[in-house]
Each structure stands twice: as C-alpha cells, then as structure tokens.
C-alpha positions in Angstrom: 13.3 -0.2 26.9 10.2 -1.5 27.6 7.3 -1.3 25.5 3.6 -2.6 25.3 1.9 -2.9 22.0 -2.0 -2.4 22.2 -3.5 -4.5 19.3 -0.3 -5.8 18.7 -1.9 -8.2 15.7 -2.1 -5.9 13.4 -0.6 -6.0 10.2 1.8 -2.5 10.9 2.0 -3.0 14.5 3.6 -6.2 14.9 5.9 -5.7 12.2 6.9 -2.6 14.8 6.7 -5.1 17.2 9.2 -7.3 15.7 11.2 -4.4 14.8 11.6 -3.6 18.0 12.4 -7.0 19.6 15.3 -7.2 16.9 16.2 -4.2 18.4 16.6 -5.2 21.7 14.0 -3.9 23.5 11.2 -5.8 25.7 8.3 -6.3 24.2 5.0 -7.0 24.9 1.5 -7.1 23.1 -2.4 -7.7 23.7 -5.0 -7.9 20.9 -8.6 -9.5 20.6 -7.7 -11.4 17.6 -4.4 -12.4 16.0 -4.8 -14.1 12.3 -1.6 -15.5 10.3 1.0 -13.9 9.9 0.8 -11.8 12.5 0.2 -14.9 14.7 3.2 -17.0 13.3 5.4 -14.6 12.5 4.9 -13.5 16.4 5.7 -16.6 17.7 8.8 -17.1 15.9 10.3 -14.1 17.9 8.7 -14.7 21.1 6.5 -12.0 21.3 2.8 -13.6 20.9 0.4 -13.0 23.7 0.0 -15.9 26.0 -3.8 -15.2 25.5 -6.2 -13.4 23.7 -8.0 -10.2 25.0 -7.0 -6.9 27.1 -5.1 -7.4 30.6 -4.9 -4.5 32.4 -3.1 -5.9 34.4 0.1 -5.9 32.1 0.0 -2.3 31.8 2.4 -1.5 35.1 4.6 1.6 35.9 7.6 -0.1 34.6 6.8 0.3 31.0 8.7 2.7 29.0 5.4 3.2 26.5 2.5 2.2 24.8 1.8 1.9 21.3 -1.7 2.2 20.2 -3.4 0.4 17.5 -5.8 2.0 15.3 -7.9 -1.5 16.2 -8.2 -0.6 19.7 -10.9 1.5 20.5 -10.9 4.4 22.9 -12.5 2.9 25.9 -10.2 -0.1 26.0 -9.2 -0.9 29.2 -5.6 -1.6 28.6 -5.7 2.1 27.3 -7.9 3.2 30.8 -4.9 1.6 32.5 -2.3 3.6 30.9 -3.4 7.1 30.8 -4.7 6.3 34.8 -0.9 5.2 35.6 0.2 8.8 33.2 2.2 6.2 30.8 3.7 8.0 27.6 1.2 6.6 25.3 2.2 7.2 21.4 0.4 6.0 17.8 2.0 3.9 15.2 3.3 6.7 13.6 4.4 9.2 16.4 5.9 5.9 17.6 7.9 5.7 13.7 9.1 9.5 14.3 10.1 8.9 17.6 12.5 6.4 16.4 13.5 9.0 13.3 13.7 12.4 14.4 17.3 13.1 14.0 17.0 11.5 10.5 16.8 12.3 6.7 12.6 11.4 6.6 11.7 10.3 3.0 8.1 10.1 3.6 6.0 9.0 0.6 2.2 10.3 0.5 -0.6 9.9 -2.7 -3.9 8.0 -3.3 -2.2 5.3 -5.3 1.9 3.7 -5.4 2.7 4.4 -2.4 4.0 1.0 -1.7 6.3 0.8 -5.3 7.5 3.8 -5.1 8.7 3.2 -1.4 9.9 0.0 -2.3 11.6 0.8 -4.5 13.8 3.6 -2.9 14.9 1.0 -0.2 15.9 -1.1 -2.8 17.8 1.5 -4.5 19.4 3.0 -1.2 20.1 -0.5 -0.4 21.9 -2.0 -3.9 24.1 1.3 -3.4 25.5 0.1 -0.2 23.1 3.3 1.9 21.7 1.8 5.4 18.4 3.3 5.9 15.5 2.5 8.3 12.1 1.7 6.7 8.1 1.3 7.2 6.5 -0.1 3.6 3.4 -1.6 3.4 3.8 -4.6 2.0 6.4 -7.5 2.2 9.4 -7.1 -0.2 11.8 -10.3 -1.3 14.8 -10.7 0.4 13.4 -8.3 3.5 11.9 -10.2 6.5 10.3 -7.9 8.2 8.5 -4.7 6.8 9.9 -2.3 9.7 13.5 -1.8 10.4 14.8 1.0 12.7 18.4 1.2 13.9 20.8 3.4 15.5 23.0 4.1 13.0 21.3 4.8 9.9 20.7 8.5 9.0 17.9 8.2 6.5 14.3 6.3 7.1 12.2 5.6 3.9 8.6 5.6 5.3 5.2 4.8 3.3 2.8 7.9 4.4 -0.6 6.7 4.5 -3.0 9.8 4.9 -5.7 7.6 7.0 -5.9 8.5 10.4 -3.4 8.3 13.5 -5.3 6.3 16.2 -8.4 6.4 18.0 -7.1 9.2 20.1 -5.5 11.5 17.3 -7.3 12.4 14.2 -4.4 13.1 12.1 -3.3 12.0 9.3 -0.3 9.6 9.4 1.5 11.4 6.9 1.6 14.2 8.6 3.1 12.9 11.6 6.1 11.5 10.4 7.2 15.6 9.3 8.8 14.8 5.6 12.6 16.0 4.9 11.6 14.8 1.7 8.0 14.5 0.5 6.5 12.7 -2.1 3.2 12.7 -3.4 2.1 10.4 -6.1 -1.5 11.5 -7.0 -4.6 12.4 -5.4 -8.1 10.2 -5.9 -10.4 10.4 -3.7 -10.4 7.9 -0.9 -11.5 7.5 2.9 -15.2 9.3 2.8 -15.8 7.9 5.9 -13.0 10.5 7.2 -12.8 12.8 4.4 -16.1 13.1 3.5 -15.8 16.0 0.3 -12.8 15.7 -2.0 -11.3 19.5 -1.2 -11.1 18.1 2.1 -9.2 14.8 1.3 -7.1 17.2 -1.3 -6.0 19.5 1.7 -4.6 16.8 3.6 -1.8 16.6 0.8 -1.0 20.8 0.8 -0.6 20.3 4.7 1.5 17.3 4.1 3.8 19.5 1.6 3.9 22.6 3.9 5.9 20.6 6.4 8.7 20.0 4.5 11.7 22.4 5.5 13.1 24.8 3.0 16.3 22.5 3.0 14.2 19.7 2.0 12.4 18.8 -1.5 8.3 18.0 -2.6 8.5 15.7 -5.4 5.0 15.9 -7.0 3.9 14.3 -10.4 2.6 16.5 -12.6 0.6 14.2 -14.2 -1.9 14.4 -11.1 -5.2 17.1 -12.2 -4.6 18.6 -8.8 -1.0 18.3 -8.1 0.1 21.2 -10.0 -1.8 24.0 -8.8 -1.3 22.4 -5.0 2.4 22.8 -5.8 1.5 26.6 -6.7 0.5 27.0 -3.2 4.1 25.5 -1.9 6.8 28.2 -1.5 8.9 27.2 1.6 10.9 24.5 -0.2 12.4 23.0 -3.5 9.8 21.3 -6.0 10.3 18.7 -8.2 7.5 18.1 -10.4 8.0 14.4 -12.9 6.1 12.3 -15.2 6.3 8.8 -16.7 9.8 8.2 -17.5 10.8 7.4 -21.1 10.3 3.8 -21.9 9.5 1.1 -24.5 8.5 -2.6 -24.7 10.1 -4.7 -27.2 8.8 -8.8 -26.9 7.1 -8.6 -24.4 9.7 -6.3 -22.0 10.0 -3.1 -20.7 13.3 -1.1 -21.6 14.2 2.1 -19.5 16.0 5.0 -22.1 18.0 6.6 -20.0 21.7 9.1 -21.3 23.2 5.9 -19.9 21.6 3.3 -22.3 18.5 1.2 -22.1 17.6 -0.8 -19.1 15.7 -3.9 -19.2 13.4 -3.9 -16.3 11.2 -6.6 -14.4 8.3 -4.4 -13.7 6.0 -3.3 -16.4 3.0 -0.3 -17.1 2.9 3.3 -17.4 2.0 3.8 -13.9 5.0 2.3 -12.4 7.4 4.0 -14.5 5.5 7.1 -13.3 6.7 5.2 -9.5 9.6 4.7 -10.6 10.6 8.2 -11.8 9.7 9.8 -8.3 12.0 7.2 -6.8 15.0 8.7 -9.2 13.9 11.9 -7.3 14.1 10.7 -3.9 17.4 8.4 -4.5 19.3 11.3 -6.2 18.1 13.4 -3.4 19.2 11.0 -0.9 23.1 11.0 -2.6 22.5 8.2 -5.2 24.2 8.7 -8.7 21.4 8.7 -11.6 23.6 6.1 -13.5 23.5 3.9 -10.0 20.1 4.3 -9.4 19.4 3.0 -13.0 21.7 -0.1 -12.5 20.2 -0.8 -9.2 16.2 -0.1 -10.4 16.7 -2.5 -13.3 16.9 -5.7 -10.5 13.9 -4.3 -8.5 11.3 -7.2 -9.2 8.6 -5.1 -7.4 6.5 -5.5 -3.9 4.2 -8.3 -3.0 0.6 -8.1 -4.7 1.3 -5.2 -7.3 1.2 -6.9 -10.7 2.5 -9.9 -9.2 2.7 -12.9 -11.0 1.1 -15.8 -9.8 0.9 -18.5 -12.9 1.9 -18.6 -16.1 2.4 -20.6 -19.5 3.1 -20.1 -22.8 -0.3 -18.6 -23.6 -1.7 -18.0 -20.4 -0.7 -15.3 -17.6 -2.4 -14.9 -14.0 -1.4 -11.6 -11.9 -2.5 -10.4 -8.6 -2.5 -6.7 -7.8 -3.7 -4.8 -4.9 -5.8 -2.3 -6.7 -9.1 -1.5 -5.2 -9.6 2.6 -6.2 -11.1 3.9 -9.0 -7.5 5.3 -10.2 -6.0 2.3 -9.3 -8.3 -0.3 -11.8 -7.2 2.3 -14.6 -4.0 2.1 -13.9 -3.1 -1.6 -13.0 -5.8 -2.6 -16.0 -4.0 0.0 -18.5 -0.8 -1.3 -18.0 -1.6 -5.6 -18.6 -3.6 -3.9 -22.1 -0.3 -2.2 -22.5 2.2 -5.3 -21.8 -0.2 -7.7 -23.5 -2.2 -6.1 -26.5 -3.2 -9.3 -28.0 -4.5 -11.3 -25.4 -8.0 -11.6 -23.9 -7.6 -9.4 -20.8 -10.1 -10.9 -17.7 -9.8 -8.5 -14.9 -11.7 -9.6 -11.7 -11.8 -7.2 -9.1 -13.2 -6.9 -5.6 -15.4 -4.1 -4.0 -13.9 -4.7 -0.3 -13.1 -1.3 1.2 -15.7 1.4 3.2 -15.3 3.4 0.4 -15.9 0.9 -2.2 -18.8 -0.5 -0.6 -20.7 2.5 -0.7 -23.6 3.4 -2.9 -22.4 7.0 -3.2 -18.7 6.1 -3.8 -19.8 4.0 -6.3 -20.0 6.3 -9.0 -16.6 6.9 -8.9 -15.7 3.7 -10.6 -17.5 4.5 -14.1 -15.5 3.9 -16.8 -13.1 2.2 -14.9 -12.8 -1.4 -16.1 -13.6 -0.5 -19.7 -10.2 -1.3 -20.7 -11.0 -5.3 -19.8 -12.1 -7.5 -22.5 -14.1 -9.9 -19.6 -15.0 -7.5 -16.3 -15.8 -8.8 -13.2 -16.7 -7.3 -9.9 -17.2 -9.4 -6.8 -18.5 -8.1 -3.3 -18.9 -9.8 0.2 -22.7 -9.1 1.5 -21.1 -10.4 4.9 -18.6 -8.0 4.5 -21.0 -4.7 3.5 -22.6 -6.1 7.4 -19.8 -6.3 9.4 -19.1 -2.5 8.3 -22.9 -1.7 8.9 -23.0 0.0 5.3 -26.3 -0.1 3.4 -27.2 -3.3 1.2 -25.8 -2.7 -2.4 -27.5 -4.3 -5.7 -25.6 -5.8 -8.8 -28.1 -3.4 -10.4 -26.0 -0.7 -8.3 -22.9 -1.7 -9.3 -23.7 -2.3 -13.5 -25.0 1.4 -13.5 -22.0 2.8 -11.6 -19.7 1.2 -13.9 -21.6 2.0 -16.6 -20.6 -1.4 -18.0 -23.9 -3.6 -19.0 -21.9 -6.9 -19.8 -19.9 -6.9 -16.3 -20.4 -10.3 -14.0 -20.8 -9.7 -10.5 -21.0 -11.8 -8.1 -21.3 -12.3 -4.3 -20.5 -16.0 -3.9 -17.0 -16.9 -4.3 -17.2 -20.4 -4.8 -19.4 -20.0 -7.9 -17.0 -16.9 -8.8 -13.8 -19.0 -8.5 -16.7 -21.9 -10.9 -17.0 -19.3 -13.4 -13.3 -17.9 -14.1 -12.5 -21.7 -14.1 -14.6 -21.9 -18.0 -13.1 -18.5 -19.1 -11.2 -20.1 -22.6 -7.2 -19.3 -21.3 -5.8 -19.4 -24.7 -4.0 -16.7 -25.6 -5.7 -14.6 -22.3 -4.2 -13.0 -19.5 -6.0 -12.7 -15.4 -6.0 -10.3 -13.4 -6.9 -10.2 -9.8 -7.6 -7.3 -8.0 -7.9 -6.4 -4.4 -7.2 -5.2 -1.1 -8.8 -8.3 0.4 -8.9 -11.7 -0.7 -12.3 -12.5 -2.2 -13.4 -14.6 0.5 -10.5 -16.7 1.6 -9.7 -17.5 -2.1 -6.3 -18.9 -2.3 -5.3 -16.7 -5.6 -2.0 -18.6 -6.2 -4.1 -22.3 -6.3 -6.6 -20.3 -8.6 -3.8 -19.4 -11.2 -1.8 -22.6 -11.2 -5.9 -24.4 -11.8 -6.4 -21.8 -14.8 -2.8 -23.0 -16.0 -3.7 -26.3 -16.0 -6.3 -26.3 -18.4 -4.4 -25.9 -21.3 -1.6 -27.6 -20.5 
C-alpha cells in the first residue's frame, strides 16, 4: 500500500504515519511546518519530507490514498491534485476506522479524561496478555508510538475526540470511528468556535451513543449533570452508568477497596478513580476478569502530562497536568488539595485554547481555581493574535474568575521570576496546560524550585 499523508507533522498524523511505515506500507508526507517530535521522530523511520511545503507533484495515480490533516486547508494544492486525479482521499479518523472495521471499537468520548481512561484500558488489555490496536492522545511509558494498527488484533482502544474530522468533513471524530463500546466521561462545554451553544456541543454525545449496536455497551458516568437524562434517551443498547470507585489515602497513597483486597495505586484524585472505574467497564467488557483488571490497574503509572510528576523533595512537589477547561482546573486542582491537605497548593495555569481565550468563554472558569492557596493564570497576547481573537484584560480575567488575589501574567520570563520567590517549604506546584507557557521548559522549572531548599 501506498499512502500520502497531507500535513504529515502533525501531532496524530505522523504518529499514523509511523504506524503505518511499521506496518509496511510506503509512506509519504508533506507539511508547511514540522516542529520536534514530529520532526525527529520522522526521521528516525525514514519518513520526513525532503522539504518543506506542498508538491503536487507527489500526488501521482499510483497512490493507494491520502490522509488529510486537519492543518491543511481546503484549497491546498496537494489536496487540488488528488480529488483532480479521483484519489480515495480519507480523514485521520475515517482513515483509523478503515484500519478497524472488522474490530471490537472501544471508542472513548467526554470533555475531560479521555486520554487516562484510554490509557489505561490499553494497559489493562495489555498486562492481561490481549493484543489490541490503539490511537491515545498522549505518549504512554513503555509504548513508542501512540498509534498501533495490525492485522491480527480483534479489538482497537481509540481516544474519541468530538472536534471536527478535516477541513472537508464537519463531523465529529467520534462519531466516525462507530463505537462497539462507547464511553463518555462527562460533558463541559468546549469548542465554541464549532459548537457555538452548549445543547449543541451536548448533542454531539446522544449521537455519539446512538451508534453503538444493541450488542454493544454505553458506559456513562453518572456523576456528569447531563449524562443521566442523555442516557434516558439511549434505548438500542446496554448502559452502564459508574461513579468514583471506592478509595482511600493512607500516607500519602491511594488504596483501591475492591471484594479482592486493597490495591495500592500510583495515580492519585477523585477524578481519576472516576477514569479508572469506566476502564473496569470497558476491560470487563472486553473479556478481562475484575480481579485481573485490578492487579493489572494497580501498575498503571498514568499518561504523559496528567498529574505528572516533574520534581520533588521531601517538602516540595512540582506536577504538570494537561488541564486547560473549566472542569478540568476543578478536577486536577481538587485532587493535589485532596493528596496533599497540608501543603501550600500553587497552581499556575495557562489560558491557551480558542475557547479559553475568549472574553465570552471566560466566564466559564469562575470559581474554578478557588481550591489553590496561590492562583495563577498566564496568557500569550501573541497567541490571542495568531488566532485573530479579541485583546483580553487581566481586568477580564480577575472578574471571570471571580478571584481578586489571582496573578496573571503575559510575560513568561517574569512569570517563570515570580514562581522562582514562591516559599517551597512544605508547598506543592502545579502546572497546568495544553501548551507550554511560552517555550517554558516545565521539567528545568521544577528541578530550579527543588533546589532552593535543598
């Protein structure tokens, strides 16, 4: 097979791409701009454009198909070429079903743990000896790649983002990928740009469920304000509603109580044992025992930037998460207060997103932070520019937090000055964000806050 990857750089596209060299098929790429990893991690398997830009002239009869970026826009002339030449032409995603159609589809949808929770059933499924294909979102330890597809597995584990398809289909991805097993982890709104009321973004989800086949399952958590009555409206399959499993922390750790005995875990916080209960679902559903799944889930150290620790000593802890929502700060911020009740809690996040960075979206985040001792909200004006938003105002931001002794700021040299003088004795950091403040190297700021009271 042969197969050309339009905006190959991409963080999901050329971990397809890679996918699909490992596979054996020829592969090919353009893009306008490759950063690191893409760029490296290209290289290594031979795969890296010789140059940057669109060829058309790559695009020849010969190819088996294109896969198209959601980067690439829809007069790209790579994407002229194709459709001129009546090339099969697929998304990321119809691409992923494609490869999956004769399989068991675990397809995990919801505002907010998408990642852990499908990280966590490949880890399960995997620890039980169960080969299954996979798309997750983020880069797990021990896994090279985050896209494996093969021949002989018979289940895929896929992360269902509910953004849309590609420039030339304006469906969700979630609903491409046609769930044998569906799991939705909560609804907040998210993506105005494309959803621009909330009963729209919600009704993304009850489509989402209605796909799954009567043989199949919806696991839901009931938790969720809206899940429950959007589960009302599902009658063509089984439902499996859940909640927070039943846990306790005892110095410092998190013990699962299970019928089997207590578990030790090495994840921590009431949202991802809520993650972590709609992977029992899934697993079980899959053919995992419960008493295996336990044994496996209590190794699972989690995925990479979701309460990740970057630094710590014996009175000072620095953690990176990916949070960025409104939901998300609750739950990532209510989970540190949980695992560390007596220490100063600093939680620094960044406003990065569309969403975020809009004065109207804004007021979604009131409240949110008020579980930090020291709050901090940083925002790029650059980056408000480059996504031709509106200028926003710290005086913006205080009110919409409703917070009147939150820093913000916009510079993130002076930011990275500022958390430097925060006392660390007996205080724990948190990072938040879907971007990286700037270019700040978060590991070299924790081991620097470290240092100070060593």
């Amino acid at each position: 097979m042969k197969v050309h990857f339009i905006a190959i750089g991409g963080s999901a596209m050329h971990n397809l791409a890679i996918a699909l060299k490992l596979k054996g098929y020829e592969v090919t790429g353009s893009d306008d701009e490759i950063f690191e990893p893409a760029k490296g991690r290209l290289a290594k398997y031979g795969i890296l454009p010789e140059s940057i830009g669109w060829h058309p002239e790559r695009i020849t009869p010969e190819l088996d198909a294109i896969i198209l970026g959601m980067h690439a826009r829809i007069d790209n002339p790579e994407l002229i070429k194709a459709k001129e030449l009546g090339l099969k032409i697929y998304s990321y995603p119809e691409y992923l079903y494609e490869q999956s159609k004769d399989k068991t589809r675990i397809v995990v949808g919801g505002s907010h743990g998408k990642t852990t929770i499908t990280s966590m059933i490949i880890h399960v499924l995997q620890q039980n000896g169960i080969d299954c294909d996979y798309m997750v979102g983020a880069q797990l330890e021990g896994f090279e790649v985050m896209v494996k597809l093969s021949e002989t597995a018979k289940i895929m584990v896929i992360e269902g983002d509910e953004y849309l398809t590609s420039p030339i289909d304006r469906r969700p991805k979630f609903h491409v990928y046609q769930p044998t097993i569906g799991i939705v982890s909560g609804i907040a709104w998210d993506h105005i740009n494309v959803f621009p009321t909330f009963d729209i973004y919600v009704k993304q989800f009850e489509i989402f469920a209605n796909m799954i086949p009567a043989d199949g399952e919806f696991i839901y958590c009931e938790d969720d304000p809206e899940l429950p009555a959007l589960s009302e409206r599902i009658t063509n399959t089984k439902k499996q509603p859940y909640g927070v499993h039943p846990y306790h922390i005892t110095n410092g750790i998190t013990y699962l109580e299970t019928p089997y005995g207590e578990y030790p875990l090495k994840i921590f916080g009431r949202h991802n044992l809520t993650n972590l209960n709609a992977a029992r679902y899934a697993c079980m559903a899959a053919g995992v025992g419960e008493k295996d799944f336990y044994e496996a889930i209590a190794t699972f150290k989690g995925a990479s930037k979701r309460l990740e620790l970057v630094a710590k000593s014996d009175s000072c802890s620095v953690y990176k998460d990916f949070a960025h929502s409104p939901s998300k700060l609750k739950a990532t911020i209510a989970a540190v207060r949980e695992q560390f009740p007596d220490r100063h809690l600093v939680a620094c996040m960044e406003l990065h997103t569309f969403s975020s960075l809009t004065e109207k979206f804004l007021e979604q985040y009131r409240g949110a932070m008020d579980a930090a001792d020291t709050a901090i909200v940083y925002y790029s004006p650059e980056a408000i520019a480059l996504k031709k938003l509106p200028p926003i105002t710290p005086d913006m931001i205080h009110n919409a937090f409703g917070r009147a002794d939150m820093a913000i700021y916009n510079d993130s040299g002076l930011l990275e000055d500022n958390l430097l003088k925060i006392n660390t004795e007996n205080a724990v950091f948190l990072m938040m964000s879907s971007g990286d403040f700037n270019g700040m190297n978060i590991a070299e700021l924790g081991e620097k806050i470290i240092s100070l009271h060593a």
